[in-house]
N, C-alpha and C positions, 0 to 999 in steps of 0.2 A: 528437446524443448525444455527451458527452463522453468521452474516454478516461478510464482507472479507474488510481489509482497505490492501492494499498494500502500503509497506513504503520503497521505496530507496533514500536511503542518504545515502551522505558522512560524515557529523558532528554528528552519533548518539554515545551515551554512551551507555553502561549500564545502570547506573542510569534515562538515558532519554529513554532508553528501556522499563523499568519497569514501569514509571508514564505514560506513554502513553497505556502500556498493560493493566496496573489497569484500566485506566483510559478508555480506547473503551470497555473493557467487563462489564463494570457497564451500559455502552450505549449499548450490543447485538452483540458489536462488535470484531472480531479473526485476530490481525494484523498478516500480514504477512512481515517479515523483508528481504527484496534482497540489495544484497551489490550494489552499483553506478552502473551504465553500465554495468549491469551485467541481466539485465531486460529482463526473456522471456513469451514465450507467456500463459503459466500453469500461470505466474505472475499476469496476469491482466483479464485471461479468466472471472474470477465469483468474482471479485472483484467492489464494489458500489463507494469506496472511492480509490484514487490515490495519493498519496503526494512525491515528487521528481520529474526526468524528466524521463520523458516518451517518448522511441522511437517513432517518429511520425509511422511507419512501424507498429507499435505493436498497437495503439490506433484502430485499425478495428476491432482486439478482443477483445477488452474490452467491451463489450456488455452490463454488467450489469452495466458501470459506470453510474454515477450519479455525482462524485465532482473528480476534478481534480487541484491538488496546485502544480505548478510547480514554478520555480523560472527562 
């Protein structure tokens, strides 16, 4: 089973979809893409890594995080 990187943003491509996909499964890792403010709770339940904003509400299930990059 792959590690869980949860990715919402606003500014993604395609193109920046792709080199970040290649790029976490060469590290063990299975992004998962959620559109901005659209973050629910299956989103960050069994996810290590977190990158976007994160409802403060929703950070109680995020149980397995580990890294969190919000801006």
């Amino acid at each position: 089973m792959n590690r869980k990187i949860t990715a919402a943003v606003a500014f993604d491509t395609p193109e920046r979809r792709a080199r970040v996909d290649e790029a976490a499964k060469k590290l063990g890792f299975e992004v998962r893409w959620v559109k901005d403010r659209q973050v629910a709770e299956e989103d960050v339940r069994d996810c290590e890594i977190f990158f976007g904003m994160l409802p403060p509400a929703l950070l109680r299930e995020a149980r397995s995080l580990k890294w969190l990059q919000c801006s």
